[in-house]
N, C-alpha and C positions, 0 to 999 in steps of 0.2 A: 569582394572588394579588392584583395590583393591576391594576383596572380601565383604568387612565388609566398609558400611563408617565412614569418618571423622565427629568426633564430633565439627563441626564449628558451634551448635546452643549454645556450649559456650562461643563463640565468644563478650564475652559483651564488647567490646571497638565500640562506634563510630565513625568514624572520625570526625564529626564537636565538639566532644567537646577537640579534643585537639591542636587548631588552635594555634599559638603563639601569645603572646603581642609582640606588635610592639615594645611596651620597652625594653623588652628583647634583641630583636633581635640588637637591639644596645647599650645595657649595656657594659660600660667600663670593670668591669672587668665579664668574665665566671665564671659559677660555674658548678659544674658535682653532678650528685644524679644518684638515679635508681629509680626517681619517675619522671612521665611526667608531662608536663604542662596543666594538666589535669584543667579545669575551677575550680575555687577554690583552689586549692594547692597552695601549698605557693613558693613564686618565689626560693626560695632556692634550692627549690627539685625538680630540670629541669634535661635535658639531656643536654648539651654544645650545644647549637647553639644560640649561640652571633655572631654577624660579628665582633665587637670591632671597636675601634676608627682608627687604623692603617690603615684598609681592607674601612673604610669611606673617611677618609683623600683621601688616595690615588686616589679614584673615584672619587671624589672633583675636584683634579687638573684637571681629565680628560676631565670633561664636563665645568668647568672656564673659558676656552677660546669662550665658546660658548654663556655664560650667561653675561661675559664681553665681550664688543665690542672692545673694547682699547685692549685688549693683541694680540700679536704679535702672529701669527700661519703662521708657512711655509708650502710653497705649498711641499714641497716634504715629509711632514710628514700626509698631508692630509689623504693619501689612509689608513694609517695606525691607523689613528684617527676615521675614519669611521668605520675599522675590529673591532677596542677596544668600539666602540658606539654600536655596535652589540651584543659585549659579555655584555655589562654591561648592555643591555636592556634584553637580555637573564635571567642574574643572576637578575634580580631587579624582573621580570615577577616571578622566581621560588618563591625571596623575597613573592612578594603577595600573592601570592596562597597558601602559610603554615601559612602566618599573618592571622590575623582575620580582618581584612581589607578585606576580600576575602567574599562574601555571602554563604558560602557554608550550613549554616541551610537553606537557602531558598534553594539554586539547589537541596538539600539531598531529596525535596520532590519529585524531577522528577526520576523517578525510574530508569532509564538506567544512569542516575548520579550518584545514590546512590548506584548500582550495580558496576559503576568503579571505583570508588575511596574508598568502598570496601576494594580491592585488594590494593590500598595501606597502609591502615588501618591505619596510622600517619601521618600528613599532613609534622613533623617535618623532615621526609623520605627525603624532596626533597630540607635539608638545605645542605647537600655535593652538590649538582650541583648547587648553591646559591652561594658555596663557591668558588667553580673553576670558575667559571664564571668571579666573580667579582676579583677575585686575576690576572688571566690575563688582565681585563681592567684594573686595578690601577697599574701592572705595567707599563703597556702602558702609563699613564696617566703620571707614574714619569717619564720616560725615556722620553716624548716628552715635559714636561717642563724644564729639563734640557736641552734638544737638542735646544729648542728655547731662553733659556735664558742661556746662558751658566756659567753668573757669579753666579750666585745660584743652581747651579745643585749639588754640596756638600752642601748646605743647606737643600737642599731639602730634600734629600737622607739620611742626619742626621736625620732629623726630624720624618721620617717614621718609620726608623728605631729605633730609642729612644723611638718611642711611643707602638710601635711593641714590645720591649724589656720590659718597664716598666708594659706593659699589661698582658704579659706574665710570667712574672717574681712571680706577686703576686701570680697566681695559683701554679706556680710549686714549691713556699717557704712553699705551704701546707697552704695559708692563706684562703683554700676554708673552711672549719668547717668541709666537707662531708667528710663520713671514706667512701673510696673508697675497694668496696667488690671483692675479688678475689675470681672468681668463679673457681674451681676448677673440671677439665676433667674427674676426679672420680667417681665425686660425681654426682648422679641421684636425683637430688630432683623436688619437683612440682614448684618452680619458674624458673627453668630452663627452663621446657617445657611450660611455661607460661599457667598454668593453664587447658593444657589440651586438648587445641580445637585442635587440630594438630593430636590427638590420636584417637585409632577404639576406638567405641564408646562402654560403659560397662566400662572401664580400671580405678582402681581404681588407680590414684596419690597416695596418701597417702599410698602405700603398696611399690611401686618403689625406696624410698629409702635403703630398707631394703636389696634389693639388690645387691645393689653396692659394688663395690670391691671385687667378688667373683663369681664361679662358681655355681652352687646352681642346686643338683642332684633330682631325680626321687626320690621320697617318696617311700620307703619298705612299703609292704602291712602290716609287723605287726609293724609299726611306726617307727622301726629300721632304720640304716643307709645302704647304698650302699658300696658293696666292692670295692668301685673305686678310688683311689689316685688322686688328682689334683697337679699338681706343675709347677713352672714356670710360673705361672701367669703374663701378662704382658698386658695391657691396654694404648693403645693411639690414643685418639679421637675415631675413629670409626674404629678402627683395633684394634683387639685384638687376644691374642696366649695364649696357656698353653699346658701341656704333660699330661698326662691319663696315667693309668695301670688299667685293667679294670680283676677284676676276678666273675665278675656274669657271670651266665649260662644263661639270658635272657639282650634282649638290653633291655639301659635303656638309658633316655634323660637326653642333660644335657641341662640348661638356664642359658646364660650370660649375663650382664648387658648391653646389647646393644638394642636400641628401634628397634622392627620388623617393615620393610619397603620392597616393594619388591624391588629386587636389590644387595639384600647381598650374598657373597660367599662365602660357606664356603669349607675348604678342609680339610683332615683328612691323614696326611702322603702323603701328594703332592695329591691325589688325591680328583677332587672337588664332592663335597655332596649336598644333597637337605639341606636349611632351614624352619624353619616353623615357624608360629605365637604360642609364648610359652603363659604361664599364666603372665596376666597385660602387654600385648604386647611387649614381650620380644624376643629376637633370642633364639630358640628353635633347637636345633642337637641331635642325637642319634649316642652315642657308643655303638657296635658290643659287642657282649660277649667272653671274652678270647682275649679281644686282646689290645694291647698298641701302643701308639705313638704322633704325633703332631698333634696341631689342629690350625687353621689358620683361624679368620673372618674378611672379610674386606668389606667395601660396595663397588660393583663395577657400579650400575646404572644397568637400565633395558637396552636391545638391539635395541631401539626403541631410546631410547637415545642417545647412543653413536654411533649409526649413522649420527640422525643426527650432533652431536656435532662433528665427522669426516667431513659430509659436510660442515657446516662453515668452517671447519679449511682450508680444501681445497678450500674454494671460495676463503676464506682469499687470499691465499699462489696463487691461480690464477690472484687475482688482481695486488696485488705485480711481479709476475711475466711478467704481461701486460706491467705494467707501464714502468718498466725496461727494455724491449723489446723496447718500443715506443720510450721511450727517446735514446736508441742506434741508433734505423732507423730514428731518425728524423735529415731532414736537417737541416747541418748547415746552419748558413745565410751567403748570399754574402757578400767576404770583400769589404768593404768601398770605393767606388772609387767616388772624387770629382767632377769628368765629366759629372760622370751619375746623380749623385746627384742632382746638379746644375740646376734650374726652366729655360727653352727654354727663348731665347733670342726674342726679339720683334722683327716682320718683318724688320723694319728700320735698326733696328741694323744689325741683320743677312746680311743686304746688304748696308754697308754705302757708302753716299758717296763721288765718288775722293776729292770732296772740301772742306771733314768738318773739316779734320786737320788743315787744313789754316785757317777755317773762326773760331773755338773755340778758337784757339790759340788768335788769334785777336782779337774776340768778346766779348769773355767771357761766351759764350756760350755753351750749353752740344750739344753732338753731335748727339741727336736723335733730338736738335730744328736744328740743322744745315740740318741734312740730308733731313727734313722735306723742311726746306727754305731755300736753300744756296745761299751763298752769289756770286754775282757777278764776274770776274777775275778784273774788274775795282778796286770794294770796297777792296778786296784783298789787290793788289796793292797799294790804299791810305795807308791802313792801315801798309802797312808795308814799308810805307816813314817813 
């Protein structure tokens, strides 16, 4: 696919060393940086992955009835105390595996473990599915303790809520310290591309920002410039446009601020062109001589891609269309009829008899003892002196 490989033996991040503190992960209030929780650094300079007090509480309530005997749990909220026991076992399991609770210096030595997790190269990756997890059990958790106690279900509800607010509240009044850096779509610098490892290899960083923001032509053999007008410039993410007038008699290239990947397309007055790998891995095109018009780069992925990303889409849109199928053809169920319903009647019953109305009536007796033993026409008679 790529000609030239990736520089991944700059790759200097580990994963075991940037496991989280357990303290963190439940610090009352978050804090945000663009430094990790790299062993040593100072807890300030994190990414945001706190659960907070709120996202705690809530899974509290949910597992309480379990740890208390005495509280009151309906059977008809059971099933659904079980689905939210499963997510919060889910999200608690992501919990461990990014804490340092998790052994991962020791697994890092079995080499097909250190080879996959690798690939996710921050253990902190896997605090969003931590977070969804456990945010459906703690709803769960509130909503079936209000459902069972009903006179504090607005207590409840307040409570989560106010702590949820109060937690929240501190960060967005700016009482984090961390000057939050807007990284700007522009600008090509070397922390952007994190140092490199992502690039062919040779690509000097440090010449990439110089770049940016501009078109940047074919050097003239006698140091001179190119007779070629750029205008229009326009840049956004990874699409980019501008117009040319081009009065040289030989082609010449132009290099945009865009990192060369295969996959990009470029077109030249609606019609599309080859790209190429330019200088410090750059998108690299060539304008014709004597001629003017529009140019047009945008990445559209290799063909090998968006195949298959067409097959998902269509499995996708298959299943959904099964399901909706199924549920049309599927029967409905018989209405309710209390005849049929109703458990078969005991031989006795099914055949009582002639004499049990009289001897019940009399006796006091049911009429499957009567049918069994009836009474006499004599005892009858007494009885009904």
């Amino acid at each position: 696919m790529m000609t030239e490989p990736i520089a991944l033996q700059e790759l200097s991040f580990r994963f075991t060393e940037f496991t989280v503190p357990l303290a963190l992960l439940t610090k009352v209030f978050m804090e945000i940086g663009f430094y990790t929780m790299k062993e040593g650094a100072a807890l300030s300079n994190v990414v945001p992955a706190t659960l907070g007090p709120a996202l705690i509480c809530a899974n509290i309530l949910l597992v309480l009835p379990l740890l208390w005997r005495g509280m009151k749990r309906s059977p008809a909220g059971e099933r659904n105390r079980r689905t939210a026991l499963h997510l919060a076992a889910w999200g608690a399991a992501a919990v461990f595996l990014m804490s340092r609770l998790m052994p991962w210096k020791f697994l890092a030595e079995i080499q097909i473990i250190s080879v996959i997790v690798s690939y996710i190269q921050f253990p902190w990756r896997l605090f969003p599915f931590a977070l969804l997890f456990l945010s459906f059990s703690g709803a769960a958790g509130i909503w079936l303790i209000a459902k069972d106690y009903q006179q504090v279900r607005y207590h409840v509800s307040f409570l989560v809520t106010f702590v949820a607010v109060l937690t929240a509240a501190y960060y967005l009044n700016g009482n984090n310290g961390e000057h939050v850096l807007i990284m700007q779509t522009e600008t090509v610098a070397p922390g952007m591309i994190a140092n490199g490892e992502y690039l062919y290899e040779g690509t000097d960083i440090s010449r990439l920002p110089e770049r940016a923001g501009h078109v940047t032509l074919q050097p003239a053999e006698n140091g001179g410039g190119r007779a070629v007008e750029i205008t229009n410039y326009h840049k956004e993410g990874s699409n980019l446009s501008f117009s040319y007038q081009s009065s040289e008699t030989v082609p010449v290239y132009a290099e945009v601020p865009l990192l060369y990947y295969p996959g990009y397309s470029v077109k030249i007055n609606g019609e599309k062109t080859s790209a190429e790998r330019g200088e410090q891995n750059t998108v690299r095109l060539w304008l014709q001589p004597g001629t003017a018009g529009d140019v047009s780069v945008s990445y559209t992925g290799l063909p090998l891609w968006n195949v298959a990303s067409w097959i998902s889409l269509l499995t996708a849109a298959a299943v959904c269309l099964w399901k909706i199928i199924s549920s049309i053809h599927k029967p409905s169920p018989a209405p309710y009829n209390p005849a049929r319903s109703a458990p078969p009647l005991p031989s006795s019953a099914a055949r009582p008899h002639p004499r049990a109305p009289h001897c019940y009536k009399a006796s006091g007796r049911t009429p499957d003892s009567c049918t069994s033993a009836p009474f006499p026409l004599r005892s009858r008679r007494r009885w009904s002196r």
